[in-house]
N, C-alpha and C positions, 0 to 999 in steps of 0.2 A: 597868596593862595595859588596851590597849584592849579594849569591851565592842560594837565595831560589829563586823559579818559581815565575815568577811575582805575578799570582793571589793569591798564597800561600803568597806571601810579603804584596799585597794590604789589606789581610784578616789580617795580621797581625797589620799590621800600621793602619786599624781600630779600634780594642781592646784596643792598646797600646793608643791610642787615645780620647775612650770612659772611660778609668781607670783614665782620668785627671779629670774627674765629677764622676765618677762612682764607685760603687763598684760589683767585679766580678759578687755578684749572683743578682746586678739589670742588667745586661747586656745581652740580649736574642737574637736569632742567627736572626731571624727576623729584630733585629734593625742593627744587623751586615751587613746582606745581602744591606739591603735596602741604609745603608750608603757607602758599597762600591762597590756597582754595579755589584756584581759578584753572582750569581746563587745560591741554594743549592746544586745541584751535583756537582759543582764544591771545593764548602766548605769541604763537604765528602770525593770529591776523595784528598784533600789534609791534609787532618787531619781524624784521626780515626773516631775522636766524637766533640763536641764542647767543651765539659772539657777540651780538648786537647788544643784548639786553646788560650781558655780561659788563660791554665796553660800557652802557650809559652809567650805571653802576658805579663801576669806575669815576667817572667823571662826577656824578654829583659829588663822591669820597673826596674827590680833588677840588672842587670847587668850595667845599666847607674848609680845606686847609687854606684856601685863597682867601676864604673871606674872612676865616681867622686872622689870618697873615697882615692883612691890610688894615685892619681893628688897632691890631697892635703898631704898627709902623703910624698910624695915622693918629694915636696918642701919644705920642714919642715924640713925634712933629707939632704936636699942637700944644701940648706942654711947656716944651721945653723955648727956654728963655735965653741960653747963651749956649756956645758951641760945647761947653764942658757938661751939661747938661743933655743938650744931643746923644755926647759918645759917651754919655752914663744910662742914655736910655737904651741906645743901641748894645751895650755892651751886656745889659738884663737883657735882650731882645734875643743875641749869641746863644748866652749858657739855656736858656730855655728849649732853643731850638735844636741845639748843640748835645742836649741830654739823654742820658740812657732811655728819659721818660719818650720820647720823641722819637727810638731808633726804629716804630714796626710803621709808625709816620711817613720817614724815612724808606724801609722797605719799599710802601704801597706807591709812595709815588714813582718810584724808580721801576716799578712792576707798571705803571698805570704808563709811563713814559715808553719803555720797551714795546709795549702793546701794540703804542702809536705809533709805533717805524716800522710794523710790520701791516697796520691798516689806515688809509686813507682815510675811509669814513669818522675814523676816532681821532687819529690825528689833526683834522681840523678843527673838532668840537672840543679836544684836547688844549688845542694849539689856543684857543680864543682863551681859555681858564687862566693858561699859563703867559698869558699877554698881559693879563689885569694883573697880575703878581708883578712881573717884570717892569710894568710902568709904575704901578706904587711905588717901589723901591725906589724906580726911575726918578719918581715926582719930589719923593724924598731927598733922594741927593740933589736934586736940580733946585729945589727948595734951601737947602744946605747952602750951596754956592751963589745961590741970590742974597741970603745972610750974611756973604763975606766967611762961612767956615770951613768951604770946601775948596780943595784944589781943583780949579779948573782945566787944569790940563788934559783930563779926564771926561768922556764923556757920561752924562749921567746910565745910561743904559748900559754901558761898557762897566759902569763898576757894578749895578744892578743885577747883570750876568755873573760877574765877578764874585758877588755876595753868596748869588743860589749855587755856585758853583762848588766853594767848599762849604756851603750848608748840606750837597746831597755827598761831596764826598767823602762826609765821615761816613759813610759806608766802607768804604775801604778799612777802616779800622771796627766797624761793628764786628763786620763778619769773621777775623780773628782770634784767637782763643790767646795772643796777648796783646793786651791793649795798652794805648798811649793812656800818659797824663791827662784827664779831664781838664784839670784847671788851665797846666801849660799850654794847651790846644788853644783854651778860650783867650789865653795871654798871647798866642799870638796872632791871633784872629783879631785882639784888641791895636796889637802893635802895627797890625797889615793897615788899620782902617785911620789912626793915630799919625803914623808915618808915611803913608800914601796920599791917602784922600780928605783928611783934615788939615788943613793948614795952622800956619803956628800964631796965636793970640786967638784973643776973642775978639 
């Protein structure tokens, strides 16, 4: 159950709401007021500014791909029963996230991250979302290499970074009008994680 003031909630669940069409800087406090029935002094007295309301917004959108994220890594781990099993889960885990379905996903957080190098206040309420991701993955490989599956040469956060890393840079290929191989991408996203950081046997 939510712990925020109703109107501060209703202003919120509008944002989160206009970001499923929208992007931050087309969304104006006018269109916010008007779709949720709640006043201007009321918007102010519950947020500083509308950057404000804008960034929390943001953040809940990121915090629901976090706690997706972790849903799935934490069934992939709990399932699986030998290291082949793992990088068969991980590898459904890749093309999922890897997908055209996935690339406006993709966008928002790359937009919700930018935000936060430019504001402090959002950066750190950012920065906490994106800690809980980075240690799942974390716990996961660390988990891995307690199995006996993972190269320990590696530290678990070091590949965890590693992961989100080219998970957000297939933007570099969204945004092109020609695009790489889908499958080959994921083959060698598969090959990185196979040759790197799983070790050989079970």
């Amino acid at each position: 159950m939510s712990s925020l003031h109703p109107t501060k909630q209703t202003l919120l669940d509008t944002v989160v709401y206009l970001l499923n069409s929208k992007l931050p800087a087309e969304i104006n406090s006018e269109e916010v007021l008007e779709m949720s029935g709640i006043s201007k002094g009321s918007l102010y007295h519950h947020y500083a500014d509308f950057s404000e309301l804008i960034e929390q917004a943001l953040i809940v959108r990121f915090a629901r791909y976090v706690d997706a994220s972790i849903a799935s890594l934490s069934q992939v781990l709990r399932t699986a029963r030998t290291k082949t099993e793992l990088f068969e889960g991980l590898k459904m885990v890749t093309r999922r996230t890897q997908s055209e379905e996935m690339k406006e996903g993709r966008y928002e957080r790359l937009v919700s991250m930018a935000a936060a190098i430019r504001s402090p206040r959002m950066q750190l309420a950012l920065g906490v979302e994106q800690e809980r991701l980075t240690e799942a993955l974390a716990d996961l490989f660390r988990e891995s290499q307690e199995r006996g599956w993972g190269n320990k040469d590696f530290q678990p956060r070091v590949i965890a970074v590693m992961v989100q890393a080219y998970t957000m840079g297939k933007i570099v290929d969204d945004i092109t009008p020609t695009h790489m191989n889908e499958e080959n991408w994921a083959l060698l996203i598969d090959a990185f994680l196979e040759r790197i950081f799983f070790t050989e046997g079970e």
